[in-house]
C-alpha positions in Angstrom: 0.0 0.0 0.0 2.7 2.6 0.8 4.7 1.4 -2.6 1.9 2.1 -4.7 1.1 5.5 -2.6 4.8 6.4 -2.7 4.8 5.1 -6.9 1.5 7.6 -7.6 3.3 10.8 -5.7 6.2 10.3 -8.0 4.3 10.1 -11.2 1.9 13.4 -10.0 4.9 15.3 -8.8 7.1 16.2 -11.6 4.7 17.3 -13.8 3.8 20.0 -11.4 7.0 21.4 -10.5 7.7 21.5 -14.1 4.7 23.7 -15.0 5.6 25.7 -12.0 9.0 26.2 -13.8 8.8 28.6 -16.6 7.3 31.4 -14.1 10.4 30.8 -12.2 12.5 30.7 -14.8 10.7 34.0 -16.1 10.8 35.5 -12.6 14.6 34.7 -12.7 15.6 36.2 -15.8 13.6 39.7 -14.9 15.1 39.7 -11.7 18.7 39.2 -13.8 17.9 42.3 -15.9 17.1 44.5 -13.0 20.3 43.3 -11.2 21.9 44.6 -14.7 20.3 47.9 -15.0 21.0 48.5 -11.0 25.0 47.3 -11.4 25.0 50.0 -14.7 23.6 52.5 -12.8 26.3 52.4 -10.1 28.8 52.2 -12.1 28.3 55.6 -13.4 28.0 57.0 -10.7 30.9 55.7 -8.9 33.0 56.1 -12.4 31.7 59.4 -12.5 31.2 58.9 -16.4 28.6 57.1 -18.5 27.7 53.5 -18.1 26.2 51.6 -20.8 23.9 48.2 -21.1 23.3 47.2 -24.6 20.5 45.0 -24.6 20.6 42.0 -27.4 17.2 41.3 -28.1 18.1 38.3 -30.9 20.9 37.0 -28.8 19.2 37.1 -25.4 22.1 39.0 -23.9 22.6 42.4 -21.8 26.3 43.5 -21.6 27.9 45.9 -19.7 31.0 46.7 -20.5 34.1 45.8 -18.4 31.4 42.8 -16.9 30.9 39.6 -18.0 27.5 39.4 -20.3 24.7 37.6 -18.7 22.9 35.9 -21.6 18.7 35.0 -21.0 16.9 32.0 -21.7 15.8 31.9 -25.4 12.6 30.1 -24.6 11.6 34.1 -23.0 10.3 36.9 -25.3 12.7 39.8 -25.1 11.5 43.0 -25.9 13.5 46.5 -25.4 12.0 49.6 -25.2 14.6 52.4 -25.1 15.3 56.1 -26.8 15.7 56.3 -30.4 19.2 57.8 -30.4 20.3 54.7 -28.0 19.2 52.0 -30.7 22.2 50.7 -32.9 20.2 48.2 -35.3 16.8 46.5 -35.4 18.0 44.3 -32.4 20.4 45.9 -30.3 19.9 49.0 -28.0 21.5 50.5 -25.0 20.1 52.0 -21.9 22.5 54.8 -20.7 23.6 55.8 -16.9 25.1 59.6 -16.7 27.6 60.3 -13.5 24.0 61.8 -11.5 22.5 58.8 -11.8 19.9 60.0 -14.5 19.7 58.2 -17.8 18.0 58.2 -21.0 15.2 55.6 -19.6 14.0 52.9 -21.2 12.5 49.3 -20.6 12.8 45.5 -21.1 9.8 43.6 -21.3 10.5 39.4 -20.9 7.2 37.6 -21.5 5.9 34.5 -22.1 2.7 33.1 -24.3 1.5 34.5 -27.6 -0.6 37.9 -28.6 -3.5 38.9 -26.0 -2.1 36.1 -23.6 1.3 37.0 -23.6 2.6 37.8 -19.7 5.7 38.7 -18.1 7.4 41.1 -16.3 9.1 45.0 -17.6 12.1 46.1 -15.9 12.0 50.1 -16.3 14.7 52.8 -15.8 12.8 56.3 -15.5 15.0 58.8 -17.5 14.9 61.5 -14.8 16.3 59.8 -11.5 17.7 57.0 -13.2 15.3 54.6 -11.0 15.3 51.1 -11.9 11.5 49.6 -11.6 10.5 45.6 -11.9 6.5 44.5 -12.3 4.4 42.7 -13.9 3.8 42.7 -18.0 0.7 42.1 -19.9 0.2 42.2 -24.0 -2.3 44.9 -24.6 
């Protein structure tokens, strides 16, 4: 009786951590970006010059320079929102720190799901105070 109890918890299991997963995983990789735009952030100010995190939205990377790149998981939508001046192609864009602490603002969005069901979570750097925001996403 405790075999086959024991045998049916193993099968139930798995299949509900792995659907518990991908939030985790996108939870994770938001929490990652923020961590990003935060370290940027610092670094200009404690540089006292400007501080730069180019955001690879094909190659699921953020780089800072003079750090090592922290790449995403491809399976997440990446998205980046940022000034017009900061983009340097289709996919790549920056999000730039001054020595104050401002910047020229901007946002990554990593989702999951497709059109109208799509969810996530937007990491946000308000262009005045250089503020770096994390919440939840949803496709309008």
């Amino acid at each position: 009786m405790v075999l086959a109890l024991a045998a049916l918890v193993m099968t139930a299991v798995p299949p509900l951590i792995s659907a518990a997963l991908p939030g985790v995983e996108l939870k994770a990789a938001a929490r990652r970006a923020f961590s990003s735009l935060r370290l940027a952030r610092e670094t200009a100010i404690r540089s006292g010059g400007d501080s730069v995190l180019i955001v690879d939205v094909e190659g699921h990377r953020l780089e800072l320079p003079g750090y090592r790149a922290l790449s995403l998981p491809q399976r997440i939508d990446l998205k980046l929102e940022a000034a017009s001046g900061e983009m340097l192609d289709e996919q790549r864009g920056a999000i730039r720190f001054f020595a104050d602490g401002s910047s020229t603002g901007g946002r990554i969005i990593l989702a999951r799901g497709e059109g109208r069901d799509q969810r996530g979570y937007q990491v946000g750097v308000d262009w005045l105070t250089g503020r770096v925001r994390m919440g939840p996403w949803e496709a309008e």
